[in-house]
C-alpha positions as CSV (number, residue, x, y, z in Angstrom):
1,X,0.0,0.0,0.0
2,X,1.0,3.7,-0.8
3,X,1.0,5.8,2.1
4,X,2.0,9.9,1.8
5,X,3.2,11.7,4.5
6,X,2.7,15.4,4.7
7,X,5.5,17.0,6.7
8,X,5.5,20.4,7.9
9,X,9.3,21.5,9.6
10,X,10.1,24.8,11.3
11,X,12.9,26.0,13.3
12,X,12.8,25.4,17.3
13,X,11.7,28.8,19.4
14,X,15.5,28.9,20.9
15,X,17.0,29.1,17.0
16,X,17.1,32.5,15.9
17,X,15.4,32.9,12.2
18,X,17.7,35.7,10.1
19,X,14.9,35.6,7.2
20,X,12.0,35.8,9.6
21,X,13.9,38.8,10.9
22,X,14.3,40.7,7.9
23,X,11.2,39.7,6.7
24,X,9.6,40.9,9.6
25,X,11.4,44.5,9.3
26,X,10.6,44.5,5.7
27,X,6.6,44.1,6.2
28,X,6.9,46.8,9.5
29,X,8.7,49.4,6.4
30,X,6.0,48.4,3.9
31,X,3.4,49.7,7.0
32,X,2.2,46.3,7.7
33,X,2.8,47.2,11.4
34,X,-0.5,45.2,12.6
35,X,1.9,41.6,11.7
36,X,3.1,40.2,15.4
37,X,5.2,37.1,14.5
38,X,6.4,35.4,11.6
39,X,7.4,32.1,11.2
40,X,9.7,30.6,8.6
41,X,9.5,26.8,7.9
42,X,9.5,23.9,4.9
43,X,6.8,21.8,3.9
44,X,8.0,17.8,2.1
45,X,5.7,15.5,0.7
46,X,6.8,11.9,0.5
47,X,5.3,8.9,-0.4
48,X,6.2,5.7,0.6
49,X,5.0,1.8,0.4
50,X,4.4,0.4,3.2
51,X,2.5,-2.3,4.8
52,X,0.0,-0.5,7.3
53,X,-0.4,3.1,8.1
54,X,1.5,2.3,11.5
55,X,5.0,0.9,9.9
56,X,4.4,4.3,7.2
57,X,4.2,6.5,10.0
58,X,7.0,4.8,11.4
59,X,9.1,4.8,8.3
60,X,8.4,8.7,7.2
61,X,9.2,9.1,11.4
62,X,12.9,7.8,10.9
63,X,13.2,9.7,7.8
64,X,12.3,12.7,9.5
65,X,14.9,11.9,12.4
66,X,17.7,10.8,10.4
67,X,17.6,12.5,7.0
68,X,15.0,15.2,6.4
69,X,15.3,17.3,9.4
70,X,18.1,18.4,11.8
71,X,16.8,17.5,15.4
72,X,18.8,20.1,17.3
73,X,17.3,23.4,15.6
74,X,14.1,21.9,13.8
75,X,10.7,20.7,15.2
76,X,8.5,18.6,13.0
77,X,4.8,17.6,12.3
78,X,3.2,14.5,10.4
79,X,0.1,13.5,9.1
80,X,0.5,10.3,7.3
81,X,-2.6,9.3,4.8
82,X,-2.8,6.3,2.6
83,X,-3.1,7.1,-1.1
């Protein structure tokens, strides 16, 4: 079975974000001064075969860990759906 996994990555609230930054001071020149906070991430779309939605979660999971995202400055959210 074909599972994709939808997987949305954005830096941890310790990491400082240099493009949110200027980003941010870009939209306060523009006069966009009602923006509070800007966040910065990726979005990945994989698909993967797999027997169950389980061992696909699992499998897009230790992607994630090993390969797609770094663990020390990056948070990460799933949702796995079969296809």
């Amino acid at each position: 079975m074909k599972f994709q996994g939808k997987i949305k990555i954005k830096l941890r609230p310790s990491i400082l974000d240099p493009h949110a930054h200027a980003t941010m001071k870009v939209l306060q020149t523009q006069g966009y001064s009602n923006v509070e906070s800007l966040l910065i991430g990726k979005f990945m779309e994989v698909v993967v075969e797999a027997p169950s939605l389980e061992e696909a979660e699992n499998l897009i999971h230790l992607l994630c860990q090993e390969v797609l995202t770094n663990p020390i400055m990056e948070d990460y959210e799933l949702e796995v759906r079969e296809v």
